[in-house]
C-alpha positions as CSV (number, residue, x, y, z in Angstrom):
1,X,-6.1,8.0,-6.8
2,X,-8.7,5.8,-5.2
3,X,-8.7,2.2,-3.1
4,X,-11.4,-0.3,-3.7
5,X,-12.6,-2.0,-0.8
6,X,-12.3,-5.8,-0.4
7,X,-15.9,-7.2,-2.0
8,X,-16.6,-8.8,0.9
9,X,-16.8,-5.4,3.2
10,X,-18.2,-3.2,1.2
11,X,-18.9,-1.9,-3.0
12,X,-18.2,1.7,-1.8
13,X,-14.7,3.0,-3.1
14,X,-12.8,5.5,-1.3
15,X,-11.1,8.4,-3.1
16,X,-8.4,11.1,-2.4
17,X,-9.3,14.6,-3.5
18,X,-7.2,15.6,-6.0
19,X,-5.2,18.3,-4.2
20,X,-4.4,15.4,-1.7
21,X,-3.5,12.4,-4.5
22,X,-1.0,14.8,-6.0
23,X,0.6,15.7,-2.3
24,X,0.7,12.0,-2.5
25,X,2.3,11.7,-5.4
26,X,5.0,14.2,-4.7
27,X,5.7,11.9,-1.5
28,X,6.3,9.1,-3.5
29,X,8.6,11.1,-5.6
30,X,10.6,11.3,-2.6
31,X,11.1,8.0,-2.6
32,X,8.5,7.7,0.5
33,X,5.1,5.2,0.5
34,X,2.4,4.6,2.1
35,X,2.9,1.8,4.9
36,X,-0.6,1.6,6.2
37,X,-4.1,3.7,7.0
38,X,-6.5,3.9,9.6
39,X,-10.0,5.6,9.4
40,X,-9.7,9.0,11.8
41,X,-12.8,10.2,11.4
42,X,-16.0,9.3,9.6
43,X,-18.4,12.7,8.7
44,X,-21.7,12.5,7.0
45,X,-22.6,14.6,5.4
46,X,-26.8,15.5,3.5
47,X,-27.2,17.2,0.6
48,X,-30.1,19.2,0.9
49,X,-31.6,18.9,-2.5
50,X,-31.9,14.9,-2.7
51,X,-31.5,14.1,0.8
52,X,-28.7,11.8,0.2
53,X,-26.1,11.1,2.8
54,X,-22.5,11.6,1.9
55,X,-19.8,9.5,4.1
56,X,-16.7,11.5,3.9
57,X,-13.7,9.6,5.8
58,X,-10.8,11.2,7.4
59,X,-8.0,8.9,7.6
60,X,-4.6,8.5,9.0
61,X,-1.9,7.8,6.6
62,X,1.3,6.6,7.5
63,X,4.0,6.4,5.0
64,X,7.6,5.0,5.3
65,X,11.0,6.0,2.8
66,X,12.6,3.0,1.0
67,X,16.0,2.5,1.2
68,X,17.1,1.5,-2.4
């Protein structure tokens, strides 16, 4: 499960590990969704062998249950 960004902010796409999309998946099985996020934290991270920074961000989800 990812989001693309808006092309006017940014190319970058951000994406759920895959442990996390399916914990979101099971929430919308149960009938919840997601309402709205909010960045938490941002963490960059280097990888030492092409010196490239990582940005790995930490949001805040909020989901809400529909009442069918």
């Amino acid at each position: 499960m990812s989001f693309d960004c808006p092309p006017w902010q940014s190319p970058e796409t951000l994406k759920f590990s895959k442990m996390f999309a399916t914990q979101i998946e099971n929430m919308r099985m149960k009938n919840y969704h997601l309402k709205s996020a909010k960045i938490n934290f941002i963490v960059y991270c280097r990888k030492e062998i092409a010196e490239q920074k990582i940005k790995i961000i930490l949001p805040e989800l909020y989901f809400e249950r529909r009442i069918d």
